[in-house]
C-alpha positions in Angstrom: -103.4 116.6 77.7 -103.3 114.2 80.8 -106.7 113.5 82.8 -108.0 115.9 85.0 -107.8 114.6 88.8 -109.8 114.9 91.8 -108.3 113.8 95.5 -111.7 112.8 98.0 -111.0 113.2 101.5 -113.0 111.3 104.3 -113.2 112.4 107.7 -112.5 109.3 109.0 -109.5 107.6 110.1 -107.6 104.5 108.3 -107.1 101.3 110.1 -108.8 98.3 111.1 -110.0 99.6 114.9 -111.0 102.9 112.9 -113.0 100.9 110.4 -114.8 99.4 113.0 -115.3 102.2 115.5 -117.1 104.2 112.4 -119.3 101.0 111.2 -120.8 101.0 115.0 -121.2 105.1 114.6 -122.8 104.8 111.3 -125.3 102.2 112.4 -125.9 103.2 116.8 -125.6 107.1 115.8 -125.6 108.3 112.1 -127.0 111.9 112.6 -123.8 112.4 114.6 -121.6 110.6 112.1 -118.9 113.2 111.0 -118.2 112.6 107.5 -121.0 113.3 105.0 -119.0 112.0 102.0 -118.7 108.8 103.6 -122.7 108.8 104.2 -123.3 109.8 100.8 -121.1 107.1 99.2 -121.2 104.3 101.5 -123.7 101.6 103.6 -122.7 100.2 106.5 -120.1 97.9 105.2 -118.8 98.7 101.8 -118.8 101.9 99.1 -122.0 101.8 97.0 -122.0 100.3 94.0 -124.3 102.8 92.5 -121.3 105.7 93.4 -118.3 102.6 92.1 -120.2 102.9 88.8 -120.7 106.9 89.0 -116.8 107.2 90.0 -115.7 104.4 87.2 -117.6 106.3 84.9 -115.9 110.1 85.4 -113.6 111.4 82.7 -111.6 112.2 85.9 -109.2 110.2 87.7 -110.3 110.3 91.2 -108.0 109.2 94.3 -109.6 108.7 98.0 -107.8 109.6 101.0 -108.6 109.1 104.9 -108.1 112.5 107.0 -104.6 110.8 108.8 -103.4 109.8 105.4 -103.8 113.2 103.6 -102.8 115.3 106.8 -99.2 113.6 106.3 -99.0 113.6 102.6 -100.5 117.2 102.8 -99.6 119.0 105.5 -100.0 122.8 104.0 -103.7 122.3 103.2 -106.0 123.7 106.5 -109.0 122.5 104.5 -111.2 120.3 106.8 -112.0 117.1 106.0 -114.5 115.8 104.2 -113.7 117.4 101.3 -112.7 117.0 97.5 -109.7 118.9 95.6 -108.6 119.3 91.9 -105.0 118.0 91.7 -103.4 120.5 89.4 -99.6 120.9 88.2 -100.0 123.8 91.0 -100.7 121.6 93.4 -104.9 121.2 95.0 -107.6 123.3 94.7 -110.9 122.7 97.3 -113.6 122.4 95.1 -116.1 120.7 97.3 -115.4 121.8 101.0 -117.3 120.5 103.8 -120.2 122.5 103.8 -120.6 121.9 100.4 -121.1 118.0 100.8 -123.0 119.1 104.0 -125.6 120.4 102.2 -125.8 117.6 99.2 -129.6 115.9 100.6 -128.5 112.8 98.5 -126.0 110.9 96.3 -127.3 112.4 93.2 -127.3 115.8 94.2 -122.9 115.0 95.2 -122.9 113.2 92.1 -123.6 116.5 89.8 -121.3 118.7 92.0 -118.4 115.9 91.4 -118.7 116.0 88.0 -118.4 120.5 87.9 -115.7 119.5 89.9 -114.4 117.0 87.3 -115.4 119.5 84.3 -113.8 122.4 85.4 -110.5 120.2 86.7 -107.5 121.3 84.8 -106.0 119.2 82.1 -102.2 118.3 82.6 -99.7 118.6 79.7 -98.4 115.3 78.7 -94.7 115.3 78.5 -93.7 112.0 77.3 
């Protein structure tokens, strides 16, 4: 069997300007920042390394995707953004949905629903 897979979606834009535009919301404005996932797993400037290691160390591999970027590859899935799906042969599953990461007070308590999320993933058949 193939590893499991989770897809993490931010609710943040890509780009440059983007970038910027949510490092001056995070730091002027953070209770009105929109995407929890990206206050549970980043500072100001970079993701932390304490979630790099958590991520590295998941029996799960796990793909990150900006709302713009998913809404194009994905156009079929209403979920809102932030969110985190289990990539089957099916196609996604929401296992984490917004008000789920909402309601995670810290890193550690999104850390433990990531890995459920990463346990209960299916397996894909190899067929090499």
């Amino acid at each position: 069997m193939k590893q499991a897979a989770l897809l993490f979606v931010y609710n943040a834009d890509s780009g440059l300007f983007n970038l910027l535009a949510d490092i001056g919301h995070k730091i002027f404005s953070p209770d009105t920042y929109a995407c929890e996932l990206c206050m549970l797993t980043h500072g100001y400037f970079s993701e932390n390394k304490a979630w790099r290691h958590f991520i590295d160390a998941l029996d799960c591999d796990c793909r990150f995707m900006h709302r713009d970027e998913f809404a194009t590859a994905h156009p079929e899935i209403a979920t809102p953004p932030p969110a985190v799906f289990q990539v089957g042969e099916a196609g996604l599953t929401c296992c984490l949905d917004a008000e789920a990461i909402a309601s995670c007070r810290d890193r550690e308590t999104l850390q433990l629903r990531v890995r459920a999320c990463c346990e209960r993933a299916p397996r894909q058949r190899n067929t090499e």
